[in-house]
C-alpha positions as CSV (number, residue, x, y, z in Angstrom):
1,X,22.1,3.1,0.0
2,X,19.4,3.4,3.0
3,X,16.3,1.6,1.8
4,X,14.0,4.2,2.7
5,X,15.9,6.7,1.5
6,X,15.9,5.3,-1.6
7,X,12.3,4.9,-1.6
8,X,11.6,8.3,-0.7
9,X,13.3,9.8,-4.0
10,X,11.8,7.4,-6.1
11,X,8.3,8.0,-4.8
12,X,8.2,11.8,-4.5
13,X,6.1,12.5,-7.4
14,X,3.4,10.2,-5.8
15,X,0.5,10.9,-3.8
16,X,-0.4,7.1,-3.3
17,X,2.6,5.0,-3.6
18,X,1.1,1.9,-5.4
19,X,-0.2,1.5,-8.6
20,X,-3.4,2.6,-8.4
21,X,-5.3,5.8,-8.9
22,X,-6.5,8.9,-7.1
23,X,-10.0,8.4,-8.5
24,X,-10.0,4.6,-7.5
25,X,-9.3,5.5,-3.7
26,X,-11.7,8.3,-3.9
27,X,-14.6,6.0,-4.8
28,X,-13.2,3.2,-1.9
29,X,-13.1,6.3,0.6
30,X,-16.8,6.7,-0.7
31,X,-18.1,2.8,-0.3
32,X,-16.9,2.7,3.1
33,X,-19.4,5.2,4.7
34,X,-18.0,5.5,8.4
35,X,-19.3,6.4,11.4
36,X,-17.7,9.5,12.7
37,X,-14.8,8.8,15.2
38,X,-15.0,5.2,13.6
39,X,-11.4,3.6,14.8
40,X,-9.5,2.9,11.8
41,X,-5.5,2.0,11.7
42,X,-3.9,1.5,7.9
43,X,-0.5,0.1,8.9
44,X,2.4,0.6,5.9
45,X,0.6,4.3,5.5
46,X,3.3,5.9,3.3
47,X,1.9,9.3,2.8
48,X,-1.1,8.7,4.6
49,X,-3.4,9.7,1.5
50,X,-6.0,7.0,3.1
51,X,-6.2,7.7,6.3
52,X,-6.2,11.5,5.8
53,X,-9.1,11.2,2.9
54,X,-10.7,9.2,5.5
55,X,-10.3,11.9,8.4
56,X,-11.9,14.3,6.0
57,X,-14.4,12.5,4.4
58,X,-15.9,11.0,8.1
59,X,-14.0,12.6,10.9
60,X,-12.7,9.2,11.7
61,X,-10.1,8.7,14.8
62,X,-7.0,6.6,13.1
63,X,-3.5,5.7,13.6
64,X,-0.8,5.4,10.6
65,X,2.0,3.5,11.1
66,X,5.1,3.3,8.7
67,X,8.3,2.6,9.0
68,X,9.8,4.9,6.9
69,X,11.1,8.5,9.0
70,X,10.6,9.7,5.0
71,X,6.9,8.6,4.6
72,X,5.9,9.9,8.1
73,X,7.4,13.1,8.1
74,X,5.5,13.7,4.7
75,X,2.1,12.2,6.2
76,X,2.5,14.6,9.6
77,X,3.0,17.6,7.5
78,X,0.2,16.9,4.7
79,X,-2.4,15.9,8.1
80,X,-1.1,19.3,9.1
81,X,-1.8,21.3,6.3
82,X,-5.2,19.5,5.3
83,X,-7.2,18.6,8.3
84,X,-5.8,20.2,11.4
85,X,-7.1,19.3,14.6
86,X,-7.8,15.3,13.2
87,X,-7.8,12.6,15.4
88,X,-5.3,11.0,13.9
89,X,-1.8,10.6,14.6
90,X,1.5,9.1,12.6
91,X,4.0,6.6,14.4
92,X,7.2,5.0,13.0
93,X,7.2,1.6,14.0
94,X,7.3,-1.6,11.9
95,X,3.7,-2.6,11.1
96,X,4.0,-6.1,12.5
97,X,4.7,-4.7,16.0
98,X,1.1,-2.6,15.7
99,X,-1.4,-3.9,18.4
100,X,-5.0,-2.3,18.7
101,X,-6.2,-1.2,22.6
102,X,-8.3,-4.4,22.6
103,X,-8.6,-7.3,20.0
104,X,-11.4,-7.1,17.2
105,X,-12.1,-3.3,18.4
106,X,-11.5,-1.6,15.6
107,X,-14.2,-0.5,12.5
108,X,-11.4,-0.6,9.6
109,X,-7.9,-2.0,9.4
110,X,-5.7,-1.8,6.2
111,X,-2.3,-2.6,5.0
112,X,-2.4,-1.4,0.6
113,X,0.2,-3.1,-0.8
114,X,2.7,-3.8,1.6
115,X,1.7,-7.8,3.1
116,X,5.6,-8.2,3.3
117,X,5.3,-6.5,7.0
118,X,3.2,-9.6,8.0
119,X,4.8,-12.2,6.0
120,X,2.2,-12.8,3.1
121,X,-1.4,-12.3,1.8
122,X,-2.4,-15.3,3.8
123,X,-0.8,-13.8,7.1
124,X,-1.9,-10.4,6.6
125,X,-5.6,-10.9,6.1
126,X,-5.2,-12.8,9.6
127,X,-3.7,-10.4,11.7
128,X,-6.2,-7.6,10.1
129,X,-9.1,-10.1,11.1
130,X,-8.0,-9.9,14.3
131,X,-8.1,-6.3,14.7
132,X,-11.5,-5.5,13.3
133,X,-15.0,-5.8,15.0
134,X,-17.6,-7.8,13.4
135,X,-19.1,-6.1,10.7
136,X,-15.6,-3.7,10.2
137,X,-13.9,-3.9,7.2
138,X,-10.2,-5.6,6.3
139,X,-8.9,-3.9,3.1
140,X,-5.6,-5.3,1.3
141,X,-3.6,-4.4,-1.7
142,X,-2.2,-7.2,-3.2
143,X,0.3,-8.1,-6.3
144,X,-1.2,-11.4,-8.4
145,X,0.4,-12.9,-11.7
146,X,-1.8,-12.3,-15.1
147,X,0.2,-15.0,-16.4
148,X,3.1,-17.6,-15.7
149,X,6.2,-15.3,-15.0
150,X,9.1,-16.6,-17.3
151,X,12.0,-18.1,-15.9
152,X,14.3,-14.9,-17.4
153,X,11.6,-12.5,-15.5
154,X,12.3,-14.7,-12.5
155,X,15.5,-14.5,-12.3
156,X,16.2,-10.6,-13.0
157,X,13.4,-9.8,-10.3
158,X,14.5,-12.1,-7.9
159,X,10.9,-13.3,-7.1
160,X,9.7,-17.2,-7.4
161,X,7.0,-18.6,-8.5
162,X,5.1,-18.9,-5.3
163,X,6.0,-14.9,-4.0
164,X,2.4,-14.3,-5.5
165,X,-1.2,-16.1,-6.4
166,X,-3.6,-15.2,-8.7
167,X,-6.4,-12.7,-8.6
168,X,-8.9,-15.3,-7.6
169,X,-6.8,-16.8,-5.3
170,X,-6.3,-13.4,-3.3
171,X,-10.0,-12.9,-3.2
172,X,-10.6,-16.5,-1.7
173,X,-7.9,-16.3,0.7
174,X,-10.2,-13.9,2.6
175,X,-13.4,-15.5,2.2
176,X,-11.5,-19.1,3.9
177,X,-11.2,-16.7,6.7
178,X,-14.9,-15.6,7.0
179,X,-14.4,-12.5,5.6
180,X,-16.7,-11.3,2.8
181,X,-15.8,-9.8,-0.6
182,X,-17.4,-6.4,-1.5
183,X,-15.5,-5.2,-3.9
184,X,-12.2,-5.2,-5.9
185,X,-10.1,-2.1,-7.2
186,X,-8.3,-3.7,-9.9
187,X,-5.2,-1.5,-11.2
188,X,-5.6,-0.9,-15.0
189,X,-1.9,-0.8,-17.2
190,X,-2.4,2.7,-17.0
191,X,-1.4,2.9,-13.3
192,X,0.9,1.0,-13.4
193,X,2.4,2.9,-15.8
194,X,2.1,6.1,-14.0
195,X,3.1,4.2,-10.7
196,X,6.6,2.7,-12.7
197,X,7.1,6.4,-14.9
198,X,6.9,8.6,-11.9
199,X,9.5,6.8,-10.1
200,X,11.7,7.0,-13.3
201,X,11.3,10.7,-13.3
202,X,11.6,11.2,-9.6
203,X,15.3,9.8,-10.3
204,X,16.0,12.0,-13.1
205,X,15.2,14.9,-11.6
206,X,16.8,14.2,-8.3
207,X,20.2,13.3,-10.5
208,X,19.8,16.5,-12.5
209,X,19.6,18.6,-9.0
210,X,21.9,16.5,-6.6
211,X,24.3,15.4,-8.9
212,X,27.0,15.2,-6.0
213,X,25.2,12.8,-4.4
214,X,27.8,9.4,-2.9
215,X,24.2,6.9,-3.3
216,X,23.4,8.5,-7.0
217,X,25.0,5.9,-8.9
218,X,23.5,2.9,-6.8
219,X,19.8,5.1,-7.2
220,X,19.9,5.3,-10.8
221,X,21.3,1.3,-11.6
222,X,18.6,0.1,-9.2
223,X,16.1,2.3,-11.2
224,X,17.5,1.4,-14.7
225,X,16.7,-2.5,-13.8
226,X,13.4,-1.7,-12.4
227,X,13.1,-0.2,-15.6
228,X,13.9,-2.7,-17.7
229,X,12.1,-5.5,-15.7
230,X,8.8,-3.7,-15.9
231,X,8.8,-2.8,-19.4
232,X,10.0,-6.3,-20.7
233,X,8.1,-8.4,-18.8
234,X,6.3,-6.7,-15.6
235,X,3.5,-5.1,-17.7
236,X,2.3,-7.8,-18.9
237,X,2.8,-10.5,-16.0
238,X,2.0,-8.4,-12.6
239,X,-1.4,-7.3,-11.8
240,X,-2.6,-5.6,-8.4
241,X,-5.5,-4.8,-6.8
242,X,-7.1,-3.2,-3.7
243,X,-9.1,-6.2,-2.4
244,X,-11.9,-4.8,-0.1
245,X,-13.5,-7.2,2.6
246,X,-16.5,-7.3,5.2
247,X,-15.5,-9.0,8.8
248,X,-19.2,-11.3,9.2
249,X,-20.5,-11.5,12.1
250,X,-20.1,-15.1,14.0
């Protein structure tokens, strides 16, 4: 089944797709107090709830990058209907391959919950660093472990030990880099149980309406074992958390 088709079913009942909440990125949009026409790229976009809060909150000029046709599509027609005449534009490209105009030119660079495009945590709080002017701000999303994953959790998920650190660890791996905390959005059990449900019920309802489809039985075994994973041992073992950081002047 095509990976991003996949995803797109599973996350149509979301407006942010990670576990967070609307009123936790409406108070972040709120902290960052832009400049208008502020230059501002959130690479991994999905919908592009960020960028377009951020083009109607300050009138900022951004790019959202994505490499899902799904997730751009759905970003292009929501810029559309909510702020038309932004400056701010959608490309499908993989994140990685993203280079500002000039190095360390822009205010605000983000990539919320998807550091696998750079390789890592570590990785993607560099290359951010490296697009942001002094002063600007590098904001993350990151996964952390609330306790020792057990070896049965391990080995259903298919993650290791080291795929994450802890919630400390995240914060300091951006301060070694002469970037200073300001703040942490730390998701509660409550999104991430809307986060895990509404993908549950995305499925369902997209089994009960294209019941035909060829990929239906590999959508709803890959979402049963999600499922399961997250309700046995995920809950209680994952944590996440928007990590927001200040790019100090040298």
């Amino acid at each position: 089944m095509d990976t991003w088709k996949f995803y797109d079913i599973t996350h149509r009942e979301h407006v942010v797709c990670n576990p967070t909440s609307n009123d936790k990125l409406a108070r972040l949009v709120g902290l960052l107090r832009l400049p208008a026409e502020a230059h501002v790229v959130d690479i991994a976009c999905g919908k592009g709830e960020f960028l377009i809060r951020l083009a109607e909150a300050y009138g900022i000029r951004g790019i959202g990058i994505d490499i899902s046709p799904f997730c751009i599509a759905d970003a292009q027609r929501q810029l559309q209907m909510r702020v038309q005449g932004a400056k701010v534009v959608f490309s499908q490209m993989n994140g990685s391959d993203f280079r500002p105009e000039e190095p360390r030119s822009l205010t605000l660079a983000s990539c919320i919950g998807a550091s696998w495009v750079f390789g890592g945590h570590a990785a993607t709080l560099d290359a951010l660093s490296g697009m942001v002017a002094p002063g600007g701000w590098v904001i993350v999303g990151e996964p952390y472990w609330l306790q020792q994953p057990s070896e049965e959790y391990l080995a259903a998920s298919g993650a290791s030990r080291d795929s994450f650190g802890t919630h400390v660890g995240n914060a300091e791996a951006g301060e070694l880099r002469g970037l200073e905390l300001v703040h942490t959005f730390v998701s509660s059990k409550d999104d991430w149980d809307k986060y895990e449900g509404l993908q549950w019920y995305a499925a369902a309802e997209y089994a009960r309406c294209h019941p035909d489809d060829p990929d239906l039985p590999e959508l709803l075994e890959r979402v049963a074992k999600g499922k399961a994973e997250y309700l046995r041992w995920g809950r209680d073992t994952l944590g996440w958390a928007i990590y927001v950081f200040r790019h100090c002047p040298s």
